[in-house]
C-alpha positions as MATLAB code, in Angstrom:
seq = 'XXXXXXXXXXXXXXXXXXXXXXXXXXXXXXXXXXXXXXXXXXXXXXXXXXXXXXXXXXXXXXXXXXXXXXXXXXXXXXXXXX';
ca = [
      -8.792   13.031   77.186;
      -9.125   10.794   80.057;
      -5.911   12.232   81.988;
      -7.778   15.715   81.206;
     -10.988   14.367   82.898;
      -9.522   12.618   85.951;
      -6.820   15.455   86.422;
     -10.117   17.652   86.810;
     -12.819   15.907   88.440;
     -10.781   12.944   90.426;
      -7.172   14.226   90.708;
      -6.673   11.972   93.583;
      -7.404    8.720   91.609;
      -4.861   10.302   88.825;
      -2.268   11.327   91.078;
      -2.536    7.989   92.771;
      -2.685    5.719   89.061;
       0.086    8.062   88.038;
       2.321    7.408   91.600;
       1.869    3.597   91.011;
       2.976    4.041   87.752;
       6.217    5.690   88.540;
       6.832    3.280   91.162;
       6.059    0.011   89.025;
       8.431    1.704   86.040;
      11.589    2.573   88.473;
      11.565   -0.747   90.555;
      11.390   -2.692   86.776;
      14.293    0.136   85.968;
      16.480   -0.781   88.906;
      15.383   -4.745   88.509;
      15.582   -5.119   85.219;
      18.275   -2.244   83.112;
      20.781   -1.655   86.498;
      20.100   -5.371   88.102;
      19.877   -4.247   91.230;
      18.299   -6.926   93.964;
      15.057   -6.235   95.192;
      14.754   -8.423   97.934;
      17.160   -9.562  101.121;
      16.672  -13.124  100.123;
      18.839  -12.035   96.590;
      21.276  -10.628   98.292;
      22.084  -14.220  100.200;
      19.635  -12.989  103.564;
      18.195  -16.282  103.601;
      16.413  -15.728  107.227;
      14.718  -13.291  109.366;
      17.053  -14.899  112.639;
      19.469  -11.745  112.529;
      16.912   -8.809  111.875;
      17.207   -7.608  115.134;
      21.101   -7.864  115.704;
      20.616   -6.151  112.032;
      18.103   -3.680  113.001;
      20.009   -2.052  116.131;
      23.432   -1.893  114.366;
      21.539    0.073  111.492;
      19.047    2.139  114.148;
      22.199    3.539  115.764;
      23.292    4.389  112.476;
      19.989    6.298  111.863;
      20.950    8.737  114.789;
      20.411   12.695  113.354;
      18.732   11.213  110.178;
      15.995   13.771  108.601;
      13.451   10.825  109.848;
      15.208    8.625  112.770;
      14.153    4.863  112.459;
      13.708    3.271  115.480;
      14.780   -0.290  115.835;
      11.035   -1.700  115.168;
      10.853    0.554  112.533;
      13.348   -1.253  110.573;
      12.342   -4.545  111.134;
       9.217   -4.011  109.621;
      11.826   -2.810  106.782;
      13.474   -5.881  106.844;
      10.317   -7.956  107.190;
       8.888   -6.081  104.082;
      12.006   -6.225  102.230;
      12.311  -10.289  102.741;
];
């Protein structure tokens, strides 16, 4: 009933409740079932010293990408990601 009333009369607030949702469930998927790291630090990045040697190696990379990063672009990646 409730997903019935907010899919009519807020469907923003549902689709947004429903997005969270499906992000909260597949990071806990990947964490938790596949063990997949969800953070540089896990992966033995104990620093933010090399982002930017980091961040133009993978910006060149990113050259003819459906959405080119540029190299500030993924820093705040990296930054996010720490």
């Amino acid at each position: 009933m409730a997903e019935a009333l907010y899919r009519k009369y807020r469907p923003q607030v549902f689709e947004d409740v429903v997005g969270q949702e499906a992000i909260e469930r597949t990071r806990r998927f990947f964490r938790d079932d596949l063990h997949i790291p969800m953070t540089l630090r896990e992966v033995g990045i104990t620093t933010q010293d090399k982002f930017d040697i980091m961040a133009e190696k993978a910006a060149k990379g990113s050259v003819g990408s459906y959405v080119p990063l540029s190299k500030e672009d993924i820093i705040g990646i990296f930054k996010a990601a720490f």
